[in-house]
ZAFIBA-758914 format. One line per 5 residues: number of its first residue (from 0); their letters; for each residue x, y, z of C-alpha. Coordinates in steps of 0.05 Angstrom, whole numbers, padded with zeros to 5 digits. Layout:
N
NUM = A = X,Y,Z; ... .
// end
This chain:
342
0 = XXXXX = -01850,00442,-03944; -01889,00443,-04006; -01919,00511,-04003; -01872,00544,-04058; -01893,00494,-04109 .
5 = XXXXX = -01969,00512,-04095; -02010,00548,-04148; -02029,00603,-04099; -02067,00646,-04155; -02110,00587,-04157 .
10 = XXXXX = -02123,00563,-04092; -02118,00632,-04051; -02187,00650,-04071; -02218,00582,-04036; -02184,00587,-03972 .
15 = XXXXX = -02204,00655,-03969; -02280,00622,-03979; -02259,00578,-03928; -02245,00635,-03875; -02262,00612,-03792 .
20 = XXXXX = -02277,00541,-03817; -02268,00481,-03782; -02248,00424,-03816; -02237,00350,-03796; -02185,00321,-03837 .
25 = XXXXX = -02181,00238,-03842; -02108,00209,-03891; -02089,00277,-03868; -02010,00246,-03858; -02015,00211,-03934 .
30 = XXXXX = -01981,00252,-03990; -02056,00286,-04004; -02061,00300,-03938; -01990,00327,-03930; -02001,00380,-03988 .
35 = XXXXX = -02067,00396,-03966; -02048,00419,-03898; -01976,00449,-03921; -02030,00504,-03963; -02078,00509,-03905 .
40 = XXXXX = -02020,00530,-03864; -01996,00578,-03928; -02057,00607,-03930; -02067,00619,-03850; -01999,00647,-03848 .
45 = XXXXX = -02008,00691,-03914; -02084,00707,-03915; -02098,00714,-03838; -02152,00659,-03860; -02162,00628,-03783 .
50 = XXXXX = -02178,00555,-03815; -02167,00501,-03765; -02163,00426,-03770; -02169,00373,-03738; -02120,00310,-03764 .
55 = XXXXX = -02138,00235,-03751; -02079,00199,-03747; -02056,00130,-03710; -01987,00162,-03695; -01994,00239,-03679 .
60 = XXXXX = -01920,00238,-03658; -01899,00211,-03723; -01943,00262,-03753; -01919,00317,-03723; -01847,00299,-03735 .
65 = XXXXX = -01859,00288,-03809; -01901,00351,-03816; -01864,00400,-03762; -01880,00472,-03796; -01949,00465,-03791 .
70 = XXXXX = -01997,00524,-03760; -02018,00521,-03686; -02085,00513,-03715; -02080,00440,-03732; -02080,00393,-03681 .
75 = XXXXX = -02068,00318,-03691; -02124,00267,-03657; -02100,00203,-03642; -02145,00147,-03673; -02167,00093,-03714 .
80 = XXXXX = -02216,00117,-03764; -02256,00053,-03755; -02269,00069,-03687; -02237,00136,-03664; -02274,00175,-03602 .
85 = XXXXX = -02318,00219,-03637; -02296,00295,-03615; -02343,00340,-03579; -02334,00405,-03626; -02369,00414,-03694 .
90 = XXXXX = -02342,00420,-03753; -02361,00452,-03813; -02332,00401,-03867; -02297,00339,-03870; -02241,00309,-03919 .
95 = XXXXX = -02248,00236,-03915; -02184,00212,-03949; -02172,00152,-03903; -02139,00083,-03932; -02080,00037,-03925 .
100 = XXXXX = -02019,00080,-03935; -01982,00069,-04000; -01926,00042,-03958; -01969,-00013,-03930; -01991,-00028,-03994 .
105 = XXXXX = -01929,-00042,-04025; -01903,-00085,-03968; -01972,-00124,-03981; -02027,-00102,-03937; -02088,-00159,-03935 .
110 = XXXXX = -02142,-00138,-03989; -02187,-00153,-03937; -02163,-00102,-03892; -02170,-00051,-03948; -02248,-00064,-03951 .
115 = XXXXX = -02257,-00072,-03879; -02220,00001,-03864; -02256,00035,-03923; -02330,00001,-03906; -02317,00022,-03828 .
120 = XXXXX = -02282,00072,-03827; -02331,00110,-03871; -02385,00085,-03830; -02349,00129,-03780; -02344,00194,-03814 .
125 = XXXXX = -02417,00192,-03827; -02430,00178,-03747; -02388,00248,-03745; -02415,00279,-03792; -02478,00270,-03763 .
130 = XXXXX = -02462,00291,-03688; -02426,00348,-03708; -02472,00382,-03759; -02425,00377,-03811; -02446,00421,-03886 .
135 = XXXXX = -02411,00361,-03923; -02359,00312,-03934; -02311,00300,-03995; -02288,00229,-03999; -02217,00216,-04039 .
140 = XXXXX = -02248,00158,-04080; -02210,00130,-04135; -02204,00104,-04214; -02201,00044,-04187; -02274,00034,-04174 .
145 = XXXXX = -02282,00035,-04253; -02247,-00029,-04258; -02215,-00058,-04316; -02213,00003,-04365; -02240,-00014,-04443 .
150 = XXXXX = -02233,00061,-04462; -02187,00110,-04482; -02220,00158,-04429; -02272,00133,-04368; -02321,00187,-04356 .
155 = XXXXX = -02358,00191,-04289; -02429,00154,-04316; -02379,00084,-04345; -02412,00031,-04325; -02361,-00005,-04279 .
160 = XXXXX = -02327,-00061,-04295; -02300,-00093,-04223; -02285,-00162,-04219; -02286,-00189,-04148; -02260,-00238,-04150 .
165 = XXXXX = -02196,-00213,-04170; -02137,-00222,-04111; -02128,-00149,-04122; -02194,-00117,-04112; -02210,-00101,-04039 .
170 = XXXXX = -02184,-00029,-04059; -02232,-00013,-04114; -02293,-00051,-04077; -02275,-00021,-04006; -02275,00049,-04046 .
175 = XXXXX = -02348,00033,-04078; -02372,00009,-04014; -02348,00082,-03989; -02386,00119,-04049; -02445,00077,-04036 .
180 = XXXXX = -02449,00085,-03962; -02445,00168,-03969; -02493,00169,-04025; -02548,00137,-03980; -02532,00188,-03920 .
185 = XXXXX = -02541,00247,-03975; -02608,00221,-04010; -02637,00200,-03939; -02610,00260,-03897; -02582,00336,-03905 .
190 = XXXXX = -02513,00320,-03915; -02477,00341,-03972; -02419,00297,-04004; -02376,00299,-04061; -02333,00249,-04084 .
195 = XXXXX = -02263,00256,-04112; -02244,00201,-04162; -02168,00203,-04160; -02124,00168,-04216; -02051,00184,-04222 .
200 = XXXXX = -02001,00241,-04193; -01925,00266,-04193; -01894,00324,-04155; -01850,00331,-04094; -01866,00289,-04029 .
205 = XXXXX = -01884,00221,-04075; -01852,00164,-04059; -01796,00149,-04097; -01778,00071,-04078; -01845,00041,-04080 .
210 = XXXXX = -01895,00025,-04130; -01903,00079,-04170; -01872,00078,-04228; -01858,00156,-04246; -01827,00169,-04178 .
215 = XXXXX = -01782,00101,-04190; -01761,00130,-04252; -01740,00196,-04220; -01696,00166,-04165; -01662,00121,-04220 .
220 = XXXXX = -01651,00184,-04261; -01618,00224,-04195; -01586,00162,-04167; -01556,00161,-04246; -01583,00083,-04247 .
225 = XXXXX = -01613,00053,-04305; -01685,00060,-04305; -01725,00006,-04303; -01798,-00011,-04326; -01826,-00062,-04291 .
230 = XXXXX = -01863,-00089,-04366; -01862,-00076,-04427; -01877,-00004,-04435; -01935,-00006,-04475; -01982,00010,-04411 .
235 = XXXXX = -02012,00089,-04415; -02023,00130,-04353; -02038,00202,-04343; -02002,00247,-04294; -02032,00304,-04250 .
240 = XXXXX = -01987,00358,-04211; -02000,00353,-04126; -02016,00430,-04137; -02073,00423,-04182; -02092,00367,-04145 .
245 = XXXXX = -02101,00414,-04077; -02136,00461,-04116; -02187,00409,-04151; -02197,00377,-04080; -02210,00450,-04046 .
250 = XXXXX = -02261,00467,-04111; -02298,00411,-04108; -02296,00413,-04027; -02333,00482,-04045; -02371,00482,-04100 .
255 = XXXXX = -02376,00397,-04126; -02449,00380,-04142; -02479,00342,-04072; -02484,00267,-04087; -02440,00259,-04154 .
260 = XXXXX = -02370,00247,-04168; -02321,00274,-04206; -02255,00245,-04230; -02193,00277,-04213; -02123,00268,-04258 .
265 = XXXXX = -02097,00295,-04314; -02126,00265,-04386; -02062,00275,-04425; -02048,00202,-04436; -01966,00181,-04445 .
270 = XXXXX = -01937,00109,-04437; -01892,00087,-04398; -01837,00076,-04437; -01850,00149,-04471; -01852,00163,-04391 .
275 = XXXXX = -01786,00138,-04389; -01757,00164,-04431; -01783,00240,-04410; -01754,00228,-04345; -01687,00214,-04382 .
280 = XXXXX = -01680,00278,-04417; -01707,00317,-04367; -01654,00298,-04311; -01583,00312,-04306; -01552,00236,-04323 .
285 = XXXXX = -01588,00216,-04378; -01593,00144,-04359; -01606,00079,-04394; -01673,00059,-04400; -01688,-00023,-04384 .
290 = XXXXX = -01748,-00059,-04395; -01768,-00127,-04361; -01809,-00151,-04418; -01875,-00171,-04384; -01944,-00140,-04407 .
295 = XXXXX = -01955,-00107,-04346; -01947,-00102,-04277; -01982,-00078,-04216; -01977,-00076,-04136; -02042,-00081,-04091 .
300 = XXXXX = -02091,-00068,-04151; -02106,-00099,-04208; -02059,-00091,-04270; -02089,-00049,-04326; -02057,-00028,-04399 .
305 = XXXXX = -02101,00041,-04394; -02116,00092,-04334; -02138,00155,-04354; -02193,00195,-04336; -02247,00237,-04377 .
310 = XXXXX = -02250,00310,-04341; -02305,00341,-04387; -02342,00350,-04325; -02298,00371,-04282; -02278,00425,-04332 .
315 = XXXXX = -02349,00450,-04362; -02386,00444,-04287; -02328,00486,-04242; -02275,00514,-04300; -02216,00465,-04272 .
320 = XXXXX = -02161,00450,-04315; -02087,00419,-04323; -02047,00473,-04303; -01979,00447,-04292; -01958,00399,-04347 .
325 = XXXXX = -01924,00338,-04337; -01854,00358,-04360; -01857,00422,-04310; -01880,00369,-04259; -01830,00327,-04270 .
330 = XXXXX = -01781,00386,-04262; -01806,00405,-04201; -01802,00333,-04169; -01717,00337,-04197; -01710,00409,-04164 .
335 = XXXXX = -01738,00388,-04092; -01708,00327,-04092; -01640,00369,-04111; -01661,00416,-04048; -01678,00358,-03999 .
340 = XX = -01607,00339,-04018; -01573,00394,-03998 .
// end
């Protein structure tokens, strides 16, 4: 589904690297997950690359009906990642991007559950990784684990800032809990990890009538409804293409330093009313733009007036970059939309 809107110059030559692997795949149904193995099956059909995966998923049914062009060599396992039967085959990596959908987060999952998933289900992936002589894991981590954000960019070595005993938290702690259970397994054992500190994306496949306020803005703008910030505008966010975002994963999957993280997003910083108002002139109805006024606003994490990310390291360590900018992004996001309507 997404495959045209891949950056295949950039991403070829790591599935090619990634020839005859097996890979277990956990969030593998999630939007990540859903762009990941839409260019594993690209690059098995193109490149001959003979890549196969194995999916966790609770509903392999609903996967499969979600997800139906997808290569004979991924297979769906039915499971919970707290406590799914550990498969008899090896595998030679493992993607750990396992949380509470973004669906159940909007319709307000516990916080508790959050934690309890991430601290588990990681647990899990480490009992794998173990009995199936895994190289190494990359774990989807997020910004979030920085907490409340005091700069205009948060490198990697911030000092974090979380606050537990904010309501909204069990994201960002369950996440650290995560980074701090696969850092033990690396420094005590052979495993290799690398962690993938995710902030903020656009592109085709987000959802458009949940919590996130660039793909809200889009469906108001192709619906030809008012748009509507949800504050005051004055918030700044940064926005990073789903095709970069598969190559950065597949790079640092590759070639990430064992035992550090690095975050992931763009570091172009815009507002949200600026956001707004790009959205506007970029779609077809130019619609009003409405603002509700509060200072921010926020679903199942804590409300901040900055996320952006520092990628100095990302950049000078493995030569990553921003290569799709966020009005060609947004462009993208009208023009498959457009097609889905059709």
């Amino acid at each position: 589904m997404y495959e045209s809107y891949l950056p295949r110059h950039l991403t070829d030559p790591l599935w090619k690297r990634l020839a005859n692997a097996k890979l277990f795949i956990t969030g593998g149904t999630g939007q990540f997950g859903h762009w990941l193995l839409d260019s594993l099956t690209d690059a098995n059909i193109r490149l001959n690359s003979k890549i196969e995966a194995t999916v966790l998923t609770r509903t392999p049914d609903l996967a499969k009906a979600k997800m139906p062009n997808l290569c004979s060599r991924i297979r769906f396992l039915k499971g919970e990642v707290e406590q799914f039967v550990l498969p008899s085959e090896k595998f030679d990596f493992i993607i750990h991007m396992a949380t509470t959908s973004a669906d159940e987060t909007f319709r307000g999952s516990s916080q508790t559950q959050k934690l309890k998933m991430l601290f588990e289900g990681t647990q899990r992936i480490i009992e794998l990784a173990q009995y199936s002589s895994a190289k190494r894991i990359l774990f989807t981590s997020s910004g979030a684990v920085y907490g409340s954000q005091n700069c205009d960019q948060v490198a990697e070595t911030a000092l974090m800032q979380l606050d537990p005993l904010k309501a909204e938290s069990g994201l960002a702690l369950g996440k650290s809990v995560a980074e701090f259970l696969l850092s033990q397994v690396s420094a005590e054992t052979n495993l290799e990890i690398v962690i993938a500190r995710c902030f903020t994306f656009v592109g085709p496949g987000l959802p458009m009538d949940l919590h996130y306020a660039i793909g809200n803005f889009i469906k108001n703008a192709v619906d030809g409804n008012p748009i509507l910030i949800r504050g005051d505008g004055t918030a700044v966010r940064s926005y990073m293409f789903m095709g970069d975002l598969v190559w950065w994963l597949l790079k640092l999957l590759l070639d990430g330093k064992s035992g550090e993280a690095y975050n992931v997003g763009s570091d172009l910083p815009i507002s949200i009313l600026e956001l707004a108002n790009k959205v506007a002139l970029l779609g077809d109805n130019s619609p009003e733009i409405l603002t509700q006024g509060h200072k921010s606003y926020s679903v199942g994490v804590s409300a901040r007036s900055i996320y952006i990310p520092s990628i100095e390291k990302a950049k000078s360590e493995l030569g990553l970059k921003i290569s799709t900018e966020i009005s060609s992004a947004i462009l993208q996001t009208f023009n498959f939309l457009k097609k889905s309507d059709c």
